[in-house]
C-alpha positions in Angstrom: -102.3 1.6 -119.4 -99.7 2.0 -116.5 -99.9 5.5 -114.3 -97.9 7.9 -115.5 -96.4 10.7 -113.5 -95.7 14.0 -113.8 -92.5 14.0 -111.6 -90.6 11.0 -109.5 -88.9 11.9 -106.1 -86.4 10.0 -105.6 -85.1 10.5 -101.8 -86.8 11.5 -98.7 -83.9 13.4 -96.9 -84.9 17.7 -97.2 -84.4 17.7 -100.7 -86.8 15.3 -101.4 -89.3 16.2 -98.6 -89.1 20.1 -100.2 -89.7 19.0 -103.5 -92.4 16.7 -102.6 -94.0 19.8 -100.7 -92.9 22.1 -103.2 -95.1 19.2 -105.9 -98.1 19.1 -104.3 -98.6 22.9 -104.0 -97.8 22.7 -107.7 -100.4 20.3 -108.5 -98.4 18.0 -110.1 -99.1 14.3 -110.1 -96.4 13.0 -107.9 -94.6 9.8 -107.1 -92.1 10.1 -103.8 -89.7 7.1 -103.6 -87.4 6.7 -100.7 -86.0 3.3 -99.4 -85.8 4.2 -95.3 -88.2 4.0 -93.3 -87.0 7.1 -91.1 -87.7 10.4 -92.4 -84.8 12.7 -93.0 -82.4 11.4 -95.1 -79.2 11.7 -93.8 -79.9 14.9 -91.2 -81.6 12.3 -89.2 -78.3 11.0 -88.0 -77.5 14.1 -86.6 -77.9 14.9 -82.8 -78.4 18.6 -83.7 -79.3 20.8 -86.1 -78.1 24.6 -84.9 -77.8 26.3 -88.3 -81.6 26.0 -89.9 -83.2 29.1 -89.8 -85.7 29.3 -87.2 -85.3 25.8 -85.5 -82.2 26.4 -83.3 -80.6 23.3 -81.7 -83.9 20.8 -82.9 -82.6 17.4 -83.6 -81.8 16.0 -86.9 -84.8 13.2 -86.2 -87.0 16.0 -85.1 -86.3 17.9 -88.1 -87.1 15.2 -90.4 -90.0 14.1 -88.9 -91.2 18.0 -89.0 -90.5 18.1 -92.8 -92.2 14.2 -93.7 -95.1 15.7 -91.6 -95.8 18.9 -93.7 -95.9 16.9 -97.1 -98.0 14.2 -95.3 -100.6 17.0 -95.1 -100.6 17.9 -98.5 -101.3 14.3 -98.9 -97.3 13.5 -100.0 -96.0 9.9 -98.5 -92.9 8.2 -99.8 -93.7 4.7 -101.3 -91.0 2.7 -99.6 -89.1 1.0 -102.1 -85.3 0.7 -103.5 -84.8 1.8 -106.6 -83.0 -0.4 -108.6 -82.5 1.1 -111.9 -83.6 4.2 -114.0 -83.7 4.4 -117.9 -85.2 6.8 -120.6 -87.5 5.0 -123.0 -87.9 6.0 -126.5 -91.1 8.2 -125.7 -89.0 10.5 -123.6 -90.6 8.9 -120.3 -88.3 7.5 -117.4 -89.0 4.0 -116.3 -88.2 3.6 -112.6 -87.6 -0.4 -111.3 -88.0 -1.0 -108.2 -88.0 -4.0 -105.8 -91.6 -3.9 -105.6 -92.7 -2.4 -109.0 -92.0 -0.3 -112.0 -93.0 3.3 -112.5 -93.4 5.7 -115.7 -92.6 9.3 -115.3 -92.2 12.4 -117.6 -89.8 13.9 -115.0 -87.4 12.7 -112.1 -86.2 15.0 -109.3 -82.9 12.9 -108.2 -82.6 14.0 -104.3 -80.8 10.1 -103.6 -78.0 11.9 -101.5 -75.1 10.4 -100.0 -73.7 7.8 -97.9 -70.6 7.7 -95.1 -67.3 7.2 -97.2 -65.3 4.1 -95.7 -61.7 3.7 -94.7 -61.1 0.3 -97.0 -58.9 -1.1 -93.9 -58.8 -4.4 -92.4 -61.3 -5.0 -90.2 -64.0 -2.4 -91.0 -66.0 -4.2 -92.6 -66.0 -7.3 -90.5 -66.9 -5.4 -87.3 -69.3 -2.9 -88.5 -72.2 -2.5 -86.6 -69.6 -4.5 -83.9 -68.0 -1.3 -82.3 -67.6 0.5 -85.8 -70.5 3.1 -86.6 -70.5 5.6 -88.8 -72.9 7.4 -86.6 -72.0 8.8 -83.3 -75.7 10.0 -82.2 -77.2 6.8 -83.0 -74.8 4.6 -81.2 -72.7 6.2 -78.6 -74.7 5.6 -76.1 -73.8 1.9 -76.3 -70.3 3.2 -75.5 -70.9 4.9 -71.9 -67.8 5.0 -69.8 -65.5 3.5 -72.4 -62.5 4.5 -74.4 -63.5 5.4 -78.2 -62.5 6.9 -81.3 -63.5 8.7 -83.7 -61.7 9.3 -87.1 -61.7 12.4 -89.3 -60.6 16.1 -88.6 -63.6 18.1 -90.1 -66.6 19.0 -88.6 -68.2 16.0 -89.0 -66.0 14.6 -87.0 -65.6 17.2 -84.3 -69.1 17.0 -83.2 -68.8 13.4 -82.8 -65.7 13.7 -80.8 -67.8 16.5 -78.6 -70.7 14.3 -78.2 -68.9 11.0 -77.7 -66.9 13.0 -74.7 -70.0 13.7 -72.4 -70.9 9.5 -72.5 -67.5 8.6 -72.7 -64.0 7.9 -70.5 -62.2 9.5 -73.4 -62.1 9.9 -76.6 -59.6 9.8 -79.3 -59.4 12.2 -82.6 -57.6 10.9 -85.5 -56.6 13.4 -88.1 -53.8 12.8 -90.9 -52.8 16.7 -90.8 -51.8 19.0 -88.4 -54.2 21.3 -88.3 -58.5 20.6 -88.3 -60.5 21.0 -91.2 -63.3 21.7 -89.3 -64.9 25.5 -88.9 -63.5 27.3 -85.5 -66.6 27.1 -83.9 -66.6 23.3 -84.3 -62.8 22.7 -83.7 -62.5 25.2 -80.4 -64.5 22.9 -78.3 -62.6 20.0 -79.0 -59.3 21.0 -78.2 -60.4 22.9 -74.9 -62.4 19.5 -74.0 -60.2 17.8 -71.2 -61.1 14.1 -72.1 -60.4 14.3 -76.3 -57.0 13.9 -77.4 -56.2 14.6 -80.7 -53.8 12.3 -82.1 -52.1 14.4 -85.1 -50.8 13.1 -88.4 -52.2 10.2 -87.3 -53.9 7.4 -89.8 -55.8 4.3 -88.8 -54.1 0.9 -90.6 -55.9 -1.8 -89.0 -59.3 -2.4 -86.8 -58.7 -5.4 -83.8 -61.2 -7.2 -82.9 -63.0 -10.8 -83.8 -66.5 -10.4 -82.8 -66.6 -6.9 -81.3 -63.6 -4.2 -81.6 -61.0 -4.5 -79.4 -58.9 -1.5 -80.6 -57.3 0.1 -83.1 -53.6 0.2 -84.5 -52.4 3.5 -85.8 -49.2 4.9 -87.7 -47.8 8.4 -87.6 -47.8 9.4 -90.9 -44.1 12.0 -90.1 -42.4 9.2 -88.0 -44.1 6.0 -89.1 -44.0 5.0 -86.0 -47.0 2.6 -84.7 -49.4 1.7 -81.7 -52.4 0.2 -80.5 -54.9 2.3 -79.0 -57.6 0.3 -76.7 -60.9 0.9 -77.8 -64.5 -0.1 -77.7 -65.9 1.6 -80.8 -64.6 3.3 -83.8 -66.6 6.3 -85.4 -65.5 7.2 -88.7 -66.4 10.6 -89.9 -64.4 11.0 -93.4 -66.9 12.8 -95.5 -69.2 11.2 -97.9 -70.2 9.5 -101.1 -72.7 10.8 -103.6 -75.1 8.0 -104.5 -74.8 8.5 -108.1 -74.0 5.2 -109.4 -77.6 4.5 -110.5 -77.1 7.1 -113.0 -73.8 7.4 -114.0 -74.5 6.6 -117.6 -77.7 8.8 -117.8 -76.0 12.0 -116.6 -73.1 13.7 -116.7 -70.8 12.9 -113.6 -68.0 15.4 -111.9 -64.6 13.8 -111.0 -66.1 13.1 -107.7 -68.9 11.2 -108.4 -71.2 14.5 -108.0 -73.8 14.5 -110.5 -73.6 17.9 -112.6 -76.4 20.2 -112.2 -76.2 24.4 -111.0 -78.9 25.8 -108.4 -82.1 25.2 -111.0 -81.3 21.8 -110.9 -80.8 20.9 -114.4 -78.8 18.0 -115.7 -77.7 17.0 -119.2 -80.5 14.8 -119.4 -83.9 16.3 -120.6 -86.4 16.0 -117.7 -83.8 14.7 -115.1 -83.3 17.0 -111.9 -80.7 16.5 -109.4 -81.5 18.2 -105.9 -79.5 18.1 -102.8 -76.4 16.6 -101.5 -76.2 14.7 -105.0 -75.6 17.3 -107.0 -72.4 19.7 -107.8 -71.9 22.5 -105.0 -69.7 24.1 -102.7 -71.7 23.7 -99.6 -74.1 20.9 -98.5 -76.2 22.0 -95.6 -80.1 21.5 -95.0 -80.7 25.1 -96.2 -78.9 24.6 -99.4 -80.8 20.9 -99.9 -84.2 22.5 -99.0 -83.7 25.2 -102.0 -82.7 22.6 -104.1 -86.0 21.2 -103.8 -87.8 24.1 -104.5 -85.8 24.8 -107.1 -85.9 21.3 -108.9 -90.3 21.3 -109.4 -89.6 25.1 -110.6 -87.4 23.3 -113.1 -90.0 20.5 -113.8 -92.8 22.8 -114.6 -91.0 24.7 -116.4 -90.0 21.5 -118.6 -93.0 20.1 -118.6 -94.7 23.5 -120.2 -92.3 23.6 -122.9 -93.2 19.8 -123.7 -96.5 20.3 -123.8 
């Protein structure tokens, strides 16, 4: 007879690293699924992380690796594997496919996150990874003393600009609007930064470049007017994109792709938990993806008792 679990991780960013945590002190049988082999999730793209209780200014890498460390001692690792596809059987257990094998669960925590939105213009996807990142702390060092930019106006996208400034000549901000989406605190440092200029009611039409970027061509959105800014690498920073397709026909889905679930986690589907960045809320931090872990095995015990 194939293992059956009590609960299915799926993700290893702070979600999925509480719940797994959160699992094991629970004593539930546990299977933690995550397709990356760095710990983190998503935070471990980030250069800092000032807003975590505690931890003041640690790195998003350090962070991750600190959270994958405390479940490794209660004996939680993350089987590296992609999920493919998830389904309910008739006996109310979840089959989970993966690349390397299949897995029977009562219970799924979904803690799958979210991925970097794209721009959809010419170019992008031709030269990523060839001067167009979606990272700024994993690749701008590759930009020292060159001419970049980075696209987006929240605050995303004002910490890359900061960043990017110390490593490079200068550094471009793109923003459709006239004013910054980002929190004063982020936005304040930007515009008192001598080498960032913000380019305003600005939009990117077209990446130039064959085999590496060679620059960007822009339009003013008030004058239509266009131009050609010379560039190295391109950072786009325009928000992000729930990873829900997998189960888009097992759970109800918000307008923007968000799966549907309040602070305990619950979705419309009996025994499926959605935890983290995935789920419907109005603010994705660490702090709030960390609760949502703890949350989501409060939720699975609770389901599981009332199962019997």
């Amino acid at each position: 007879m194939p293992e059956i679990y009590d609960t299915a991780i799926i993700g290893a960013g702070p979600a999925g690293a509480a719940a797994a945590i959160y699992a094991s002190r629970a004593g539930l049988k546990s299977l933690w699924l995550d397709n990356r082999f760095i710990p983190g999730g998503q935070i471990a793209d980030s250069g800092n992380v000032d807003n975590y209780p505690g931890l003041p200014g640690i790195s998003g890498v350090e962070l991750g690796e600190a959270m994958a460390a405390h479940a490794s001692r209660l004996s939680m690792e993350p089987t590296r594997a992609k999920v493919l596809r998830l389904e309910r059987m008739e006996d109310n257990l979840w089959l989970i496919h993966t690349k390397k094998a299949d897995y029977q669960a009562r219970t799924v925590i979904f803690a799958a996150g979210a991925s970097h939105r794209h721009l959809g213009i010419p170019g992008e996807e031709e030269l990523s990874g060839s001067g167009v990142s979606y990272c700024a702390t994993c690749d701008g060092a590759f930009f020292k003393d060159t001419d970049t930019v980075v696209i987006g106006g929240g605050n995303t996208a004002c910490e890359d600009a900061l960043f990017l400034s110390k490593i490079c000549r200068r550094v471009y901000l793109i923003h459709r609007r006239d004013t910054l989406r980002a929190d004063q605190a982020a936005a304040d440092p930007v515009l008192h930064t001598d080498n960032i200029e913000v380019l305003w009611n600005t939009v990117p039409e077209e990446i130039i470049g064959t085999d590496v970027v060679k620059g960007l061509r822009v339009k003013d959105v008030k004058t239509c007017a266009e131009r050609e800014l010379s560039v190295s690498g391109i950072f786009i920073a325009v928000g992000m994109e729930p990873a829900s397709a997998l189960v888009s026909d097992l759970v109800d889905i918000d307008e923007t792709g968000y799966v549907v679930a309040d602070e305990t986690c619950v979705t419309s589907a009996p025994g499926f938990f959605a935890a983290g960045d995935i789920r419907t809320k109005p603010l994705r931090q660490v702090v709030t993806a960390v609760a949502d872990g703890a949350n989501a095995v409060v939720s699975v015990q609770k389901f599981l008792q009332q199962a019997g």
